[in-house]
N, C-alpha and C positions, 0 to 999 in steps of 0.2 A: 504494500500500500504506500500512497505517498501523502505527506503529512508538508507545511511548507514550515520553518524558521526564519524566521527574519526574512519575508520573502522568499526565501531560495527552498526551492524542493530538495526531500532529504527522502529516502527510499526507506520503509521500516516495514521488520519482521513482526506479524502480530502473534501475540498480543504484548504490550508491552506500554510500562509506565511512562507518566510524563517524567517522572525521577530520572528514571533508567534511560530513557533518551536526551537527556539534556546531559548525565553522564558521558553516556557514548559519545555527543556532539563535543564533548571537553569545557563543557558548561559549568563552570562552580557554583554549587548551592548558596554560597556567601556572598552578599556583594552584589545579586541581582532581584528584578522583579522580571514575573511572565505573566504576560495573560493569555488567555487562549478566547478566538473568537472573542477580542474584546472585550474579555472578563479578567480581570486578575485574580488566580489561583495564588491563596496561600501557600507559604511553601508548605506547611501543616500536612496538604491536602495530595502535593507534587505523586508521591509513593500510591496513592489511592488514585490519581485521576489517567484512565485511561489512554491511551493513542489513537485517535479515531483518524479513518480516511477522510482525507482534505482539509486537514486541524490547522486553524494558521494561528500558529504559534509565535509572541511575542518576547524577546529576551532585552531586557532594558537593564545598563550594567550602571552601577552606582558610578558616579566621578567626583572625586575630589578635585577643589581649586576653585575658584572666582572670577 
């Protein structure tokens, strides 16, 4: 199935976690927000919330600085 990231298509084996794919992509738990389909997913929820086909997935990474 194909799932997009930041836009970009990413190929994924079901079934499988928003955790466990944002691992796979090299995504660190710390330091970012996601939303999915315009929702932001607690990270609380990341291990529990599905991978569905055509999921557009949001990864917005914290920056330091002014």
């Amino acid at each position: 199935m194909e799932v997009f990231v930041n836009r970009k298509p990413v190929g994924v084996e079901a079934p499988m976690s928003l955790a466990d794919l944002l691992a796979r992509e090299g995504i660190p738990a710390e330091g970012v927000a996601v939303a999915v389909n315009n929702r932001v997913v607690p990270r609380a929820e990341w291990p529990a919330t599905p991978v569905e086909e055509g999921m557009k997935i949001t990864v917005i990474r914290a920056v330091c600085g002014g």
